[in-house]
N, C-alpha and C positions, 0 to 999 in steps of 0.2 A: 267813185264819187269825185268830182273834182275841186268840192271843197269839201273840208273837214271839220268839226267845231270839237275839240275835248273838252269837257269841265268837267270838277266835284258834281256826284250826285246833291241833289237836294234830296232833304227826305220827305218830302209832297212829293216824288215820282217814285215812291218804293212801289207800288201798286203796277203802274208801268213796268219799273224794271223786275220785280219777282212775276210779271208775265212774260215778260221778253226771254229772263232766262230760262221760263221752264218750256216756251215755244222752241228756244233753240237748242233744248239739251231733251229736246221730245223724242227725238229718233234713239237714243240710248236705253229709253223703253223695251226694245228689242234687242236687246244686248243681254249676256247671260245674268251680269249685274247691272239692272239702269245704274243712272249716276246719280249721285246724290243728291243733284242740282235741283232734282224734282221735289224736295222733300224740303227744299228749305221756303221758308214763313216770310212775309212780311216783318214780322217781328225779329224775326234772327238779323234780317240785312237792316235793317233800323239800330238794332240795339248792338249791332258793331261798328256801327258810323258813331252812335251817340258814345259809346262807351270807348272809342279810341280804337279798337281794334284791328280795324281796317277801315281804309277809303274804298270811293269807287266812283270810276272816272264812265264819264257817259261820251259819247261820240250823237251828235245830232244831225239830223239830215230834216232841212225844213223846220218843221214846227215838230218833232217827234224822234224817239230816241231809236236811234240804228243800231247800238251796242254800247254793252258795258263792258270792264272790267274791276275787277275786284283787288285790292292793292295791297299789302304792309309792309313795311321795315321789319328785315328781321336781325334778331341777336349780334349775329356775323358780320352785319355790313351787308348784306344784298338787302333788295326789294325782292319779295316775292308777288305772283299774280298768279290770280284763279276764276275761273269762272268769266273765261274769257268768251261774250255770246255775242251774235250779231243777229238780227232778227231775220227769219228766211227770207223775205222781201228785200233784205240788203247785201244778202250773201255775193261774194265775188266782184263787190265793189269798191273795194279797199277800205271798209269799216274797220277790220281786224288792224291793217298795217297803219291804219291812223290811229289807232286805241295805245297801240304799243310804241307808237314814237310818241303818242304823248306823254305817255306810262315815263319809257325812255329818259323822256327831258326830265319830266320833274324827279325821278328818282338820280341820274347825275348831278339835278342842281343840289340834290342834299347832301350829297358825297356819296352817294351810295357806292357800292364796287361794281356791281351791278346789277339785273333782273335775273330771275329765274321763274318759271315753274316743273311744275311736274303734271303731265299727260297721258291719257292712255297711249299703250303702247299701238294701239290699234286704231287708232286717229290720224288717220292719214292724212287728211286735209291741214290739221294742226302740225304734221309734223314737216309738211310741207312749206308753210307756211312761216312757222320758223325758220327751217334752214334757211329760206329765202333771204330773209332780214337778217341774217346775221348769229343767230343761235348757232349751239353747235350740242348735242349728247353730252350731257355728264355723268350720264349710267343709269341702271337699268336696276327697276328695284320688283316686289311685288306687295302689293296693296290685298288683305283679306275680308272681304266686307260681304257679310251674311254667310258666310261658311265658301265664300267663291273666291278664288285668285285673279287678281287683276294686275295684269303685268304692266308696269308704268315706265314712263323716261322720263329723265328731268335735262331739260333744256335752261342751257343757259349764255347769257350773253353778258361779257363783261366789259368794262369800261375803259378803255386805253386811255386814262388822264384827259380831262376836260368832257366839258357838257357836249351832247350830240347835237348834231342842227337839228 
């Protein structure tokens, strides 16, 4: 994409974005454990924006949402992010890399120390896709959801004093 637009979700587009995410988190259907991603409500992403719990930053291309992600501060000083999706239609167009320098900026301008998440460990495009930008491995955990092990990474990237461009 050669241009980029970040903002706060409104919550008029939750309809939108709990289809975007479950379009783009479709393929983990066939994974031993899909991902959770499938199972979350309009209500749950509503009632964490209203109730403070987390943001969620949209990337738009035209008139329609190319990706989200999903944002908080946490305890420590980092921002953490989840539910990082791009719609199959925008994949390998630099949705994701504008999502997260947005993520990026605003979580420096708060002070944060820096972003993280945690990924499947078998997400290769995501882990690529990190390293690229700058992340780097902060270790290797396993996640047990329905009686199945899911081996995960937590990627992180931290902030060497001042806001990013």
């Amino acid at each position: 994409m050669s241009e980029c637009s970040v903002r706060e979700a409104d919550l008029a587009e939750m309809p939108a974005i709990v289809a975007l995410v479950r379009s783009a988190f479709a393929e983990s259907a066939t994974w031993g454990s899909p991902s959770s991603a499938l199972g979350e409500t309009e209500g749950f992403w509503r009632s964490g924006i209203v109730e403070r719990r987390f943001g969620v930053l949209v990337c738009e291309a035209s008139t329609e949402i190319a990706g989200v992600v999903r944002h908080c501060a946490e305890p420590d000083g980092w921002w953490g992010f989840a539910r990082l999706a791009v719609a199959p239609s925008y994949r390998r167009r630099g949705v994701a890399t504008c999502l997260l320098a947005g993520l990026e900026k605003r979580a420096a301008m708060s002070g944060a120390a820096g972003i993280r998440c945690t990924a499947r460990a078998e997400e290769g495009a995501g882990a690529q896709l990190y390293a690229a930008i700058g992340f780097s491995p902060a270790g290797t955990f396993d996640v047990v959801r329905d009686a199945v092990r899911i081996p995960v990474v937590r990627w992180e990237k931290a902030f060497g004093g001042g806001a990013p461009a």
